[in-house]
GUVOKOL-561484 format. One record per residue (C-alpha): residue number from 1; residue in one letter; x, y, z. Coordinates in steps of 0.1 Angstrom, whole numbers, plus 2048, in hexadecimal, padded with zeros to 3 digits. Layout:
<sites>
@num->NUM residu->a X->X Y->Y Z->Z
...
</sites>
This chain:
<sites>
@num->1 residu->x X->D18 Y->B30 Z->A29
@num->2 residu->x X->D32 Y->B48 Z->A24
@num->3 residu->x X->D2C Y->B6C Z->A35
@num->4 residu->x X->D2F Y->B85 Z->A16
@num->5 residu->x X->D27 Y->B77 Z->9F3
@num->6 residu->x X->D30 Y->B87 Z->9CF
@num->7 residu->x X->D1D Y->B7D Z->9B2
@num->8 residu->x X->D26 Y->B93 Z->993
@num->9 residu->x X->D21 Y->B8C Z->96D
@num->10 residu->x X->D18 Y->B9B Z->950
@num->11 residu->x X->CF1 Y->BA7 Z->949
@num->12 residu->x X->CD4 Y->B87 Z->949
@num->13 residu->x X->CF4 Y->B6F Z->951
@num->14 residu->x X->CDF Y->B62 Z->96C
@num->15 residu->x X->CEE Y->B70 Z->989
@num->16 residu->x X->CD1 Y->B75 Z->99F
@num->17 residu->x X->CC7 Y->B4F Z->99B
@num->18 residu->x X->CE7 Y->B47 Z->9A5
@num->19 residu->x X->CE7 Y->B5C Z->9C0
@num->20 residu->x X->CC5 Y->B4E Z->9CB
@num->21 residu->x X->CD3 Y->B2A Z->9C9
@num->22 residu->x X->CEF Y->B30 Z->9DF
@num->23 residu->x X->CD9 Y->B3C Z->9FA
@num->24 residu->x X->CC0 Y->B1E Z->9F7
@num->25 residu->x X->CE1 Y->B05 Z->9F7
@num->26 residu->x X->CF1 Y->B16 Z->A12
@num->27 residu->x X->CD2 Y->B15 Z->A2B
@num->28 residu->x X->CBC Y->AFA Z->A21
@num->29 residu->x X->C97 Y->B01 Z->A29
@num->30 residu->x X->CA0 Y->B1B Z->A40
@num->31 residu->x X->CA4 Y->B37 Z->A25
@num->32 residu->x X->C81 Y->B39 Z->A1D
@num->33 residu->x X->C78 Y->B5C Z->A2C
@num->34 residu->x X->C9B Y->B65 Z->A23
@num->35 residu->x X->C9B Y->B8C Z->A16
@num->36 residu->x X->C9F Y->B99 Z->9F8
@num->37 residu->x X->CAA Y->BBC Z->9F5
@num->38 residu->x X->CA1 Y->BCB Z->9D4
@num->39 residu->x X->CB4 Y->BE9 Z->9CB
@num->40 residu->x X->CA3 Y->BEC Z->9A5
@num->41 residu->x X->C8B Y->C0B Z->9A0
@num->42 residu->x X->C6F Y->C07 Z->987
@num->43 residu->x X->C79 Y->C25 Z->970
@num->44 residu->x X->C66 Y->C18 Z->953
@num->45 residu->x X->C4C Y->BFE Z->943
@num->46 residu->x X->C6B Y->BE9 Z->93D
@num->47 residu->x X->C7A Y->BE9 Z->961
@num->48 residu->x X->C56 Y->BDF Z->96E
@num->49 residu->x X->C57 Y->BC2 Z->959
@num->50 residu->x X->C7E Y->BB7 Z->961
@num->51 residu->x X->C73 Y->BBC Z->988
@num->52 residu->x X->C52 Y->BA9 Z->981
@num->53 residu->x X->C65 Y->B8D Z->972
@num->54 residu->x X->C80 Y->B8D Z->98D
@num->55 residu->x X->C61 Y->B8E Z->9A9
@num->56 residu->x X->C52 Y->B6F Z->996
@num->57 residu->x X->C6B Y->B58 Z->996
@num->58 residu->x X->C74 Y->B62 Z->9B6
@num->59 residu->x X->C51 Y->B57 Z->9C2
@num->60 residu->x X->C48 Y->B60 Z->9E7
@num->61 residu->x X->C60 Y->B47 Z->9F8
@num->62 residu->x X->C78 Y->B6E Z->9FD
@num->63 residu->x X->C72 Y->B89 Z->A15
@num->64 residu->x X->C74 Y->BA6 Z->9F6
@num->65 residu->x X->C80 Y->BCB Z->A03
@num->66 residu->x X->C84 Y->BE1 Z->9EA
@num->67 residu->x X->CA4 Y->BFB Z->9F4
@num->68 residu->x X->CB0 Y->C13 Z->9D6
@num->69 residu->x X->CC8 Y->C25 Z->9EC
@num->70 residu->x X->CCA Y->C1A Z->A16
@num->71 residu->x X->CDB Y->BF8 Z->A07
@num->72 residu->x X->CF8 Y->BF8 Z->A2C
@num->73 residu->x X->CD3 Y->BFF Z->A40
@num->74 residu->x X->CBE Y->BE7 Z->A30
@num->75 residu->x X->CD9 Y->BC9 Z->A33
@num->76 residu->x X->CDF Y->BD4 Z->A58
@num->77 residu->x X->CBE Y->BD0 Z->A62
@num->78 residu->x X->CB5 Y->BB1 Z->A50
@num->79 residu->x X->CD6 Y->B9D Z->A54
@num->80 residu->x X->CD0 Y->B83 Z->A6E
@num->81 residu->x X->CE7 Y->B63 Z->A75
@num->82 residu->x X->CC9 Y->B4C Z->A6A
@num->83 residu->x X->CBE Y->B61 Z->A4F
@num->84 residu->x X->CD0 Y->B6A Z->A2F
@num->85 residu->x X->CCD Y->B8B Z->A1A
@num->86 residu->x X->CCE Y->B8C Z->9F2
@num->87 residu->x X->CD9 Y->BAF Z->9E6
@num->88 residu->x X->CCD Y->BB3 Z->9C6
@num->89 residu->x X->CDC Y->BC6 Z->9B4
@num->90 residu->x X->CFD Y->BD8 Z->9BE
@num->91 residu->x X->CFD Y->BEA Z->99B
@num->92 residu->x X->CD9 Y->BF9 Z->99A
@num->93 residu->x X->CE3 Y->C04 Z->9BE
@num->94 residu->x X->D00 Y->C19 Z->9B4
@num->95 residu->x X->CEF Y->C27 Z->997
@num->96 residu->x X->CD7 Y->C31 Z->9AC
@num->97 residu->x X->CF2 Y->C3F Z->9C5
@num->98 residu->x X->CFC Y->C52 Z->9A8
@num->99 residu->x X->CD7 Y->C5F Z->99D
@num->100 residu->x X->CD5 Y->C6F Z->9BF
@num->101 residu->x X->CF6 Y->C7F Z->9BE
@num->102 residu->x X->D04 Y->C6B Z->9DB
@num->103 residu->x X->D2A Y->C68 Z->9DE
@num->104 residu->x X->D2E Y->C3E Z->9CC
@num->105 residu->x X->D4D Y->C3D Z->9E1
@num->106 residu->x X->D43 Y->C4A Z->A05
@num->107 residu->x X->D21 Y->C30 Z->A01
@num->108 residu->x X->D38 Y->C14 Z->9F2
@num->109 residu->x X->D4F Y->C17 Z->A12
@num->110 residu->x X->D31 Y->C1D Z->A26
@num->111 residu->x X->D21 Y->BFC Z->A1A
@num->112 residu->x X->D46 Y->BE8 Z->A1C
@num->113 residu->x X->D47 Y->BF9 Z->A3F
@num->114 residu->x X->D23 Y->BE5 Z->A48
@num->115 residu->x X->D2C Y->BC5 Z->A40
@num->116 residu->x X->D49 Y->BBD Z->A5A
@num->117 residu->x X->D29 Y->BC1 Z->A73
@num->118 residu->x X->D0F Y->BAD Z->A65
@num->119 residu->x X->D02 Y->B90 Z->A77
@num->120 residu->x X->CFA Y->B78 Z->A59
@num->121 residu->x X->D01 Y->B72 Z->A37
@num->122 residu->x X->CFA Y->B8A Z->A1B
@num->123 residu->x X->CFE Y->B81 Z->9F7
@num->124 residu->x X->D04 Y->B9D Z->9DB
@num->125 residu->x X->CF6 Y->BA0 Z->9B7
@num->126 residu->x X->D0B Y->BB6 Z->99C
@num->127 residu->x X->D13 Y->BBF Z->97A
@num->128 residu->x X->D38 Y->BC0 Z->96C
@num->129 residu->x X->D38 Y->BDB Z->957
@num->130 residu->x X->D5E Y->BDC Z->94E
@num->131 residu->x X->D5C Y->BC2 Z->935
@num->132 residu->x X->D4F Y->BD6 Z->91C
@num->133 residu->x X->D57 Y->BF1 Z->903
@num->134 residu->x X->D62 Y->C14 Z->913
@num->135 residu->x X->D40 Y->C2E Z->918
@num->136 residu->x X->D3F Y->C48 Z->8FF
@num->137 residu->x X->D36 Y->C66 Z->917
@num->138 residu->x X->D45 Y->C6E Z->939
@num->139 residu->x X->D21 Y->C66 Z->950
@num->140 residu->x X->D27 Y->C40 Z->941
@num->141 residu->x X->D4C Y->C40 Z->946
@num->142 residu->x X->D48 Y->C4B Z->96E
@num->143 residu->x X->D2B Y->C34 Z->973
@num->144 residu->x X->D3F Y->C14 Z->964
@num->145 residu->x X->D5F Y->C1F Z->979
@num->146 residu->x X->D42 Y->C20 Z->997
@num->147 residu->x X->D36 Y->BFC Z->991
@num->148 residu->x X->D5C Y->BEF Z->992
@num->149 residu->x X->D67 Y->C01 Z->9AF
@num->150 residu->x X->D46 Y->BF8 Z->9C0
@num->151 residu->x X->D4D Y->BD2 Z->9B3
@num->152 residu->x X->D71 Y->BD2 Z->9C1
@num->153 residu->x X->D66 Y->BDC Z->9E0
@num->154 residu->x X->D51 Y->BC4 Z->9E9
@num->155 residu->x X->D65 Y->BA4 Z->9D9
@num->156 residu->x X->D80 Y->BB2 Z->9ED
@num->157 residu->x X->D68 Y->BB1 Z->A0D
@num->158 residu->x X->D59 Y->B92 Z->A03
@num->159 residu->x X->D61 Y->B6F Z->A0E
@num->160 residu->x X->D53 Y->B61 Z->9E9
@num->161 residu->x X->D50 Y->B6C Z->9CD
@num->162 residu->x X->D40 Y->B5C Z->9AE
@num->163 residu->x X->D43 Y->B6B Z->987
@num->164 residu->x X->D23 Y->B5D Z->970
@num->165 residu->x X->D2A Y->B58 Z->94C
@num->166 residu->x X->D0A Y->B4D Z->936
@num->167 residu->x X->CFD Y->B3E Z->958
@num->168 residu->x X->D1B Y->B2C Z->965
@num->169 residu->x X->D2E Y->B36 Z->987
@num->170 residu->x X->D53 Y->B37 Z->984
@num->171 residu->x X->D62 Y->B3B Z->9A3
@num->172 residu->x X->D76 Y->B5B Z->9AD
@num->173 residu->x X->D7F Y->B5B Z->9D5
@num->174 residu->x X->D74 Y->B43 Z->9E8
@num->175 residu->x X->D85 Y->B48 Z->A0E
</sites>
């Protein structure tokens, strides 16, 4: 399996399923145990239920560590050469960058920066959010412009890098 993955797409395209089958394709019965890395923070009644959903199907065969903000530490310390890591979601992780009025480009550089030493393979999870009409209000505008840059980034570090569309990869990088 490849070293850094990208899986973007748009919202409930199925991107983390996809992300989850790579791992279990690329590793056989070994991934079991692999970890999960949750950066989603229940806000509300509806964000409970999306992350109860996501933890169901999921089942217990992942390692789950929920990380809102210390994404670089949390893949550092789990990566291992015989165990994966599923980051999921980049875009819930810059908006909560953002929420805690953390620079999104020092901590996108700062993640980018971790990877080159990571000892196994990591796999990403995010949104494209440039597809779509232009944000009315200036907080929308800089947090879409976040997500790309934070997306570019990481497809440019990445060895991989898959786009879902209604639950079907199409191939962007693969080196």
């Amino acid at each position: 399996m490849r070293p850094v993955t990208l899986v973007l797409g748009g919202a409930s395209s199925g991107k983390s399923a996809h992300a989850e089958a790579l791992i279990e394709a690329g590793f056989g019965d070994r991934w079991v145990g692999a970890t999960y890395i949750a950066t989603a923070h229940a806000g509300d009644a509806e964000m409970i239920d999306r992350i109860k959903r996501h933890q169901e199907r999921r089942g217990d065969r992942w390692q789950t560590v929920e990380e809102p903000l210390a994404l670089a530490f949390a893949i550092a310390k789990h990566s291992t050469p015989d165990r994966p890591v599923l980051v999921d979601c980049l875009t819930l992780w810059i908006t909560n960058v953002m929420l805690a009025d953390r620079d999104p480009d020092k901590e996108t550089q700062h993640l980018v920066d971790t990877l080159a030493g990571l000892d196994g393979p990591v796999v990403f999870v995010a949104n494209e959010v440039g597809l779509g009409i232009v944000p009315m209000n200036p907080l929308a505008r800089t947090f879409r412009d976040c997500a790309g840059h934070l997306n570019q980034a990481i497809a440019e570090a990445a060895n991989r890098v898959r786009f879902i569309a209604a639950g079907l990869p199409l191939t962007l990088k693969d080196e």
